[in-house]
C-alpha positions as CSV (number, residue, x, y, z in Angstrom):
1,X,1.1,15.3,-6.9
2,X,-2.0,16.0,-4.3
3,X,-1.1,18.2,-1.6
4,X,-2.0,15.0,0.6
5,X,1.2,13.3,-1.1
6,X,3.3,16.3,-0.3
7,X,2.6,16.5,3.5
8,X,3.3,13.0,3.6
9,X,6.9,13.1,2.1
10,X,7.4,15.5,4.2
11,X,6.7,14.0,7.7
12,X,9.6,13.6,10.0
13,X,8.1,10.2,11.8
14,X,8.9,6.7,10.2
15,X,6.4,6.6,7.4
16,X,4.1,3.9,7.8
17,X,1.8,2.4,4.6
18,X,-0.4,-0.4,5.7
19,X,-2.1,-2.3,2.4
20,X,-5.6,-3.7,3.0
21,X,-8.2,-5.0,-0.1
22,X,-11.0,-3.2,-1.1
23,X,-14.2,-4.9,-0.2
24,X,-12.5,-7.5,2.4
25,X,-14.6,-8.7,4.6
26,X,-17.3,-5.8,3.0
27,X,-17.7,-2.8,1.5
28,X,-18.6,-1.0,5.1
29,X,-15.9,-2.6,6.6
30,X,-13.2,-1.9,4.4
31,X,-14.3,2.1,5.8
32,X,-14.4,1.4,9.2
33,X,-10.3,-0.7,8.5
34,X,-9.1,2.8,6.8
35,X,-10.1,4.7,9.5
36,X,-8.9,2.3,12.2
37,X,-5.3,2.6,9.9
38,X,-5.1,6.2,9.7
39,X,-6.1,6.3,13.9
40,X,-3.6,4.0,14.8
41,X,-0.8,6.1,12.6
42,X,-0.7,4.9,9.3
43,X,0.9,7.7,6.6
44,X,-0.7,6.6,3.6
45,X,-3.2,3.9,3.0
46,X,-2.6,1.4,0.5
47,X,-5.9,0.2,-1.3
48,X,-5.7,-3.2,-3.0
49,X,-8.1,-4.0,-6.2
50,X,-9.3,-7.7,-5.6
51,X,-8.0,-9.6,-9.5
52,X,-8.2,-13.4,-10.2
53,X,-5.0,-14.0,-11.2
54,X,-2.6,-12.4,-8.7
55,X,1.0,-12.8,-9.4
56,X,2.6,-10.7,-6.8
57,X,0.4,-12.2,-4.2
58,X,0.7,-14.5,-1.5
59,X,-2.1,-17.1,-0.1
60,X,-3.5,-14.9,2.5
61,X,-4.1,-11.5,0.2
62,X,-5.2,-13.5,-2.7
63,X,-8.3,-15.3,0.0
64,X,-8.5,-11.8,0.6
65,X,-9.3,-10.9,-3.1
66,X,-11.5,-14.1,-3.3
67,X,-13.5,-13.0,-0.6
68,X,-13.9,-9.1,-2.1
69,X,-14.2,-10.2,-5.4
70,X,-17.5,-12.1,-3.9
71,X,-18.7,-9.0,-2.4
72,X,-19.0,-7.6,-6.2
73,X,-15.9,-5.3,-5.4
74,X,-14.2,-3.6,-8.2
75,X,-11.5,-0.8,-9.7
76,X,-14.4,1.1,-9.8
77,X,-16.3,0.4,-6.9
78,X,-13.0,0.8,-4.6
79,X,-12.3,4.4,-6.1
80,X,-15.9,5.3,-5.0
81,X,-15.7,4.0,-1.8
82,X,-12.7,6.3,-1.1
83,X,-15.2,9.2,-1.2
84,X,-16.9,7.2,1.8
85,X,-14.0,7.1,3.8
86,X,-13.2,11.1,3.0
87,X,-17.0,11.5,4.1
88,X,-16.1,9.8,7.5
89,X,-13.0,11.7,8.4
90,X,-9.7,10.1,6.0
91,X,-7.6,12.4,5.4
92,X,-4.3,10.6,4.8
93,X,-3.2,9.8,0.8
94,X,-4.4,7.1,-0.7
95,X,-2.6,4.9,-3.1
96,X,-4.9,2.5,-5.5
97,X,-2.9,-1.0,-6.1
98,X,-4.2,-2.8,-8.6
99,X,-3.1,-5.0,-11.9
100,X,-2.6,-3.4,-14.9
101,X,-5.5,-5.7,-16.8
102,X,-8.1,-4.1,-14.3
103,X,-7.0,-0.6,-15.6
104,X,-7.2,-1.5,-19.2
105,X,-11.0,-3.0,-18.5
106,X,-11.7,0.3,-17.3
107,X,-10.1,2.5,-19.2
108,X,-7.0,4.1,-18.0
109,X,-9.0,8.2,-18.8
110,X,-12.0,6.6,-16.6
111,X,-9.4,6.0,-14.4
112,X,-8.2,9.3,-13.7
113,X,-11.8,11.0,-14.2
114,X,-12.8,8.5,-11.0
115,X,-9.2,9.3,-9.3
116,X,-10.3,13.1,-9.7
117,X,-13.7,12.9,-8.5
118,X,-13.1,10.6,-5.3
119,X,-9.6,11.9,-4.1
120,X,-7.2,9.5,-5.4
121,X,-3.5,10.2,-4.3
122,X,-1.9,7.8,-6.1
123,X,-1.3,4.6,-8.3
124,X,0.9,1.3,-8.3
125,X,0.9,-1.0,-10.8
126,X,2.5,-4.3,-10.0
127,X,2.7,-6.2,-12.9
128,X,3.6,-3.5,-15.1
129,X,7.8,-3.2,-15.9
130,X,9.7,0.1,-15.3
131,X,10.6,0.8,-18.7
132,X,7.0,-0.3,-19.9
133,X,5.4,2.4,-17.6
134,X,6.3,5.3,-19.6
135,X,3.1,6.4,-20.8
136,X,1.0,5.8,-17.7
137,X,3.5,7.6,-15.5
138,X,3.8,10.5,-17.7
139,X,-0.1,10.4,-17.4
140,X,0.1,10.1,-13.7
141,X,2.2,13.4,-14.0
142,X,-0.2,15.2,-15.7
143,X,-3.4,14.3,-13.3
144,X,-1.6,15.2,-9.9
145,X,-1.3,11.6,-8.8
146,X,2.4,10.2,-7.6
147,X,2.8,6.8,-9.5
148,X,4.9,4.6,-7.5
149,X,7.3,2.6,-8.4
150,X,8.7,-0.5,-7.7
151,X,12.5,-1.7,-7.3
152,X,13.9,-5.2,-5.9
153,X,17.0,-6.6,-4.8
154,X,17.9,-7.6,-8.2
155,X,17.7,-4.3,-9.8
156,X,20.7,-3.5,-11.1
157,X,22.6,0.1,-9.9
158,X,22.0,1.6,-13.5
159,X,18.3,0.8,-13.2
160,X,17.9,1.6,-10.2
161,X,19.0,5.3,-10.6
162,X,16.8,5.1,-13.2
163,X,14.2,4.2,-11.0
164,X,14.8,6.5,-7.9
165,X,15.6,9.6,-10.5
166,X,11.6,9.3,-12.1
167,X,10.2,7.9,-8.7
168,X,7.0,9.9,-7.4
169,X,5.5,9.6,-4.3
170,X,7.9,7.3,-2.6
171,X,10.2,3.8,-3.4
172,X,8.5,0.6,-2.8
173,X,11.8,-1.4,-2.1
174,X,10.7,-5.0,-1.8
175,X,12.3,-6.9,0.6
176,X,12.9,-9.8,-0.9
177,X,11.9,-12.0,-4.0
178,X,8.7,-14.1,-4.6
179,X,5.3,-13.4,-3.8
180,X,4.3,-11.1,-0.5
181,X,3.6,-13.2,3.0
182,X,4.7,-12.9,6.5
183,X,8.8,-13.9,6.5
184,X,11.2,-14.6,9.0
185,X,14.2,-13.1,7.4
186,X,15.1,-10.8,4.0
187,X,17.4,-11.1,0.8
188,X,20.9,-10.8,2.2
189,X,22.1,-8.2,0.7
190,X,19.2,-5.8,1.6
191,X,21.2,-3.1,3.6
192,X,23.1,-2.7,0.7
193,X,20.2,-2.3,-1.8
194,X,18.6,0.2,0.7
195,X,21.8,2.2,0.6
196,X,21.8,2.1,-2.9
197,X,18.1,2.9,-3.3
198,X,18.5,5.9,-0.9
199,X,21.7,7.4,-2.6
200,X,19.5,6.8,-6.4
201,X,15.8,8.5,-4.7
202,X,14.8,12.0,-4.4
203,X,12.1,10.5,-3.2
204,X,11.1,8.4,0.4
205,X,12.6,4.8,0.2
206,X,10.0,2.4,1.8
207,X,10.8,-1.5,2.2
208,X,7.6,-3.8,2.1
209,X,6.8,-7.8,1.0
210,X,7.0,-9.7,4.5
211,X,6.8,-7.1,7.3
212,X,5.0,-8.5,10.2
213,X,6.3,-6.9,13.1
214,X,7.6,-3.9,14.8
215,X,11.1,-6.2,15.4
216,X,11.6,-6.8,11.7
217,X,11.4,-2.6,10.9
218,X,13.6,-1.7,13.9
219,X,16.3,-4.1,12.0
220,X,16.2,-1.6,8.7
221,X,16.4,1.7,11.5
222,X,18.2,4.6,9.8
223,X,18.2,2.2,6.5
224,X,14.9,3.2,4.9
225,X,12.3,5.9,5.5
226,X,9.6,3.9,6.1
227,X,7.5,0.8,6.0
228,X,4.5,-0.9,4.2
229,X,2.6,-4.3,5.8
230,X,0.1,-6.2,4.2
231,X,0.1,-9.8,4.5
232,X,-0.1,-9.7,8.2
233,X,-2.9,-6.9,8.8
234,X,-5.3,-8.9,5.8
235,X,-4.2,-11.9,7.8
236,X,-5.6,-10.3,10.9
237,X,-8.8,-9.0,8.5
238,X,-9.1,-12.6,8.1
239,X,-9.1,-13.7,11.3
240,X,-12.0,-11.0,12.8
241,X,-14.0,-11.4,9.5
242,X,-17.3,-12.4,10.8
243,X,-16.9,-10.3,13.5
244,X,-16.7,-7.0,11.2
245,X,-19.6,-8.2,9.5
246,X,-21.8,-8.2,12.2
247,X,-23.5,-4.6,13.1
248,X,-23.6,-6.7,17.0
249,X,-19.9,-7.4,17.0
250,X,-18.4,-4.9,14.7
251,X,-17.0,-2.3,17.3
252,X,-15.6,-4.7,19.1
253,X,-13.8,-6.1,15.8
254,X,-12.4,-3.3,15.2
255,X,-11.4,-2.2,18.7
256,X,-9.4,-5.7,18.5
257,X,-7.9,-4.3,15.2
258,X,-7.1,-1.4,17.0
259,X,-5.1,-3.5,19.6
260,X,-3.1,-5.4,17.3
261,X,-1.9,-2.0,15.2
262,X,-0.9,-0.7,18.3
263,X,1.8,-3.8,18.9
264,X,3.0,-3.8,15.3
265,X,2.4,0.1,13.7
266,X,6.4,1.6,13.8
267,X,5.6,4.5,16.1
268,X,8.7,7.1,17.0
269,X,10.1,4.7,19.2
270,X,11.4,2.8,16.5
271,X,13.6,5.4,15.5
272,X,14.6,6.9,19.1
């Protein structure tokens, strides 16, 4: 685990991991978003590989991927551009979310050579089962990089000690089932699976898949230790895309960015 990943399990705040895609609405963009994150309080950074055929995903991150994947992004090209955002002044961990297909093109020992050289925190794996994960978290292990795991509603107790006991990094707890997307309300029995999750991790338990608002964390308070968004800050990529693009208009973008983060980024009031 990078000493990035320790500082970050050990802050006191409510940990906040925003998830944007690599290369969306550019490659110089996608910099300039990080920054803007890690400004506006973000913990860890979340950094999505643009794939084809995304089954976790909802309609606005797989436009999102569309969009990168047009810009010629990659698993490889992402990696690299983590060392431009180091360059520019990132210092929080970042996490590299991508499907297990784009590692195996790759090459999962490519993988952790580029993870080495351009600062790599950690790794998350949608499509790939808990107990089929083995081998690549053991390798995770043995490269200093926290691979994170995931754990739903659904999961049974056993499993899910299972789960919390190997966890690194932190506990993506997903809030409810189906594909991610802004949502109005969660699975019902979600305090109850946070409990669980809590009592089963030595590790902290974040809750993610339909966070949208600084409302909808203040309902898990005390429940969770921590937060990831996605849908609705690509959703707001999307909206000031041509904007970012522009070198005329770009500062402004991202000062609008700024803006909305500051509304929606659980900041210590949420916990007081």
């Amino acid at each position: 685990m990078t000493n990035r990943m320790k500082e970050f399990q050990n802050l006191k705040t409510p940990l906040f991991v925003p998830f944007i895609t690599a290369g969306d609405p550019s490659l110089e963009a996608t910099v300039d978003l990080a920054l803007a994150l890690q400004n506006e309080g973000a913990s860890a950074l979340e950094l999505g590989i643009p794939y084809s055929d995304p089954l976790a995903d909802g309609p606005v991150i797989q436009r999102a991927s569309l969009r990168a994947l047009k810009n010629g992004m990659s698993l490889e090209k992402a990696i690299k551009l983590v060392s431009d955002m180091r360059e520019k002044g990132l210092t929080i961990p970042v996490i590299i979310f991508t499907y297990y297909n784009l590692l195996l093109q790759l090459g999962e020992q490519k993988f952790f050579e580029l993870a080495a050289q351009h600062d790599i925190d950690g790794l998350l794996v949608p499509d790939m089962p808990f107990e089929e994960s083995k081998e690549l978290h053991e390798a995770c292990l043995q490269h200093d990089l926290s691979f994170i795991s995931l754990a739903a509603p659904t999961t049974s107790r056993e499993r899910l000690k299972e789960i919390g006991r190997t966890a690194q990094g932190f506990l993506y707890c997903i809030s409810s089932l189906g594909v991610t997307g802004t949502r109005t309300s969660f699975a019902n029995d979600l305090d109850r699976f946070l409990e669980n999750a809590k009592a089963s991790s030595h590790v902290p338990v974040l809750v993610g898949f339909g966070l949208s608002s600084r409302e909808q964390m203040q309902q898990f308070e005390g429940k969770c230790d921590g937060f990831i968004m996605g849908s609705a800050i690509v959703k707001k990529i999307e909206e000031l895309g041509p904007e970012l693009v522009n070198e005329e208009t770009k500062d402004k973008a991202i000062a609008a960015f700024s803006d909305f983060l500051s509304k929606v980024v659980p900041v210590k009031k949420v916990y007081s």
